[in-house]
C-alpha positions in Angstrom: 183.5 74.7 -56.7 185.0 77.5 -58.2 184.3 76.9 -61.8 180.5 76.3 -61.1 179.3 79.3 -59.5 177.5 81.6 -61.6 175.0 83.9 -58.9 176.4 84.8 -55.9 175.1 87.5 -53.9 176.8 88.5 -51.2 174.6 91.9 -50.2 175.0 93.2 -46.8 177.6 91.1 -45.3 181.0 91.7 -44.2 182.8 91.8 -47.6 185.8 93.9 -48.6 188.6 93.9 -51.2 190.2 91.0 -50.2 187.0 88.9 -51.0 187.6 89.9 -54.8 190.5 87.4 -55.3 188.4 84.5 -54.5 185.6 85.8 -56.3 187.8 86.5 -59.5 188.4 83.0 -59.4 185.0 82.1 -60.5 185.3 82.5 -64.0 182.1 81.3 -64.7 180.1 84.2 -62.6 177.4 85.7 -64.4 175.3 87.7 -61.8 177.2 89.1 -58.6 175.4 90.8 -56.0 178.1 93.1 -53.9 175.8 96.3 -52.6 176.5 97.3 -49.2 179.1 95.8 -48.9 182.9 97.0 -48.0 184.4 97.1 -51.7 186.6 99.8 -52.9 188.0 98.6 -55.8 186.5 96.4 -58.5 190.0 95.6 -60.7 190.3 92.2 -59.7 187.0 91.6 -61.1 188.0 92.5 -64.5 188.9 89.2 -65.5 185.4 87.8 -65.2 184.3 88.0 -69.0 181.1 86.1 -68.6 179.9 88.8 -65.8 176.5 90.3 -67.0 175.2 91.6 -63.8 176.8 93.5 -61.2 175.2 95.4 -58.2 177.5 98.2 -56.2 175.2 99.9 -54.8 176.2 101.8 -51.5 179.3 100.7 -52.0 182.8 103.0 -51.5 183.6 102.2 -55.3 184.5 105.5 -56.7 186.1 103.8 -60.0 184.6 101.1 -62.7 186.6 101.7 -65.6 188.6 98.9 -64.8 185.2 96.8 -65.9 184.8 98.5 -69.2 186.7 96.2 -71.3 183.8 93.5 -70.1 182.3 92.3 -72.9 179.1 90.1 -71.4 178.3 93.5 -69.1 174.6 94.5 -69.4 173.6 95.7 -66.0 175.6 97.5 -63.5 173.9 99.2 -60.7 175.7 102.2 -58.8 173.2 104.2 -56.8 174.7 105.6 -53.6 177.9 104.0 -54.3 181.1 106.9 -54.9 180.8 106.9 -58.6 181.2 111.0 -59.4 177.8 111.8 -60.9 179.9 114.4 -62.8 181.3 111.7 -64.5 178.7 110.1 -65.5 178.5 110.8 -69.6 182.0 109.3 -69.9 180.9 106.2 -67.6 178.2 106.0 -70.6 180.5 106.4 -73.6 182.7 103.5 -71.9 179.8 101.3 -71.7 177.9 102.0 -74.3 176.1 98.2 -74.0 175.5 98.3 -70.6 172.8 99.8 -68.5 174.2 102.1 -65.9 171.4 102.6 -62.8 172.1 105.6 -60.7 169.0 104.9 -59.0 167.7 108.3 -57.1 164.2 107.5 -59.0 161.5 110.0 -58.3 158.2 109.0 -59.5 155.5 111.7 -59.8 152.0 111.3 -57.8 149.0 111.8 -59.4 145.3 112.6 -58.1 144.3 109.1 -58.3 147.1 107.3 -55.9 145.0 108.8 -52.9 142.3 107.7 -51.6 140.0 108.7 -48.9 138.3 106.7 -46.5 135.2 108.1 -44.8 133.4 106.4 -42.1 129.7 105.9 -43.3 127.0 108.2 -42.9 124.5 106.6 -40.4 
């Protein structure tokens, strides 16, 4: 079954390092969905060259260099996870074709989002 897999989200539930043998083993995995999860280290996902997608967010990764040599990486998604935001030009220069989310957006309101609802005059 191994071979055929190529989503597999696994957000929310129980998962922790020693899930990341098994999913290594999927060599055909092209989106993986680990946020909020148990994960602390990614290593043993380095072998998964067809890996384009990869969520970590609120994860205890602190480390994802060991995915930089990852040549089918486009997306990978760290908001709340232990990256060092200090860190996070390097991260950039070691991915340099893949979009790093930090997430944290703030969006800015404007006059028109509100609106006021009045009862009518009678």
């Amino acid at each position: 079954v191994a071979d055929n897999v190529v989503s597999l989200k696994l957000s929310d539930l129980p998962v922790g390092d020693s899930a990341l043998a098994l999913i290594a083993r999927c060599h055909g995995l092209v989106r993986l969905w680990l946020d909020h999860t148990h994960v602390r280290s990614v290593g043993a996902l380095a072998s998964l060259t067809k890996l384009r997608y990869l969520n970590l967010s609120s994860t205890a990764v602190s480390d994802v260099t060991p995915l930089a040599g990852l040549p089918s990486l486009r997306e990978l998604f760290l908001y709340g996870s232990a990256v060092d935001k200090s860190r996070w030009a390097a991260l950039k220069a070691q991915f340099p074709h893949t979009l790093l989310d930090s997430g944290g957006y703030t969006v800015s309101s404007l006059p028109t989002d509100t609106a006021i609802v009045r009862a009518p005059k009678r």
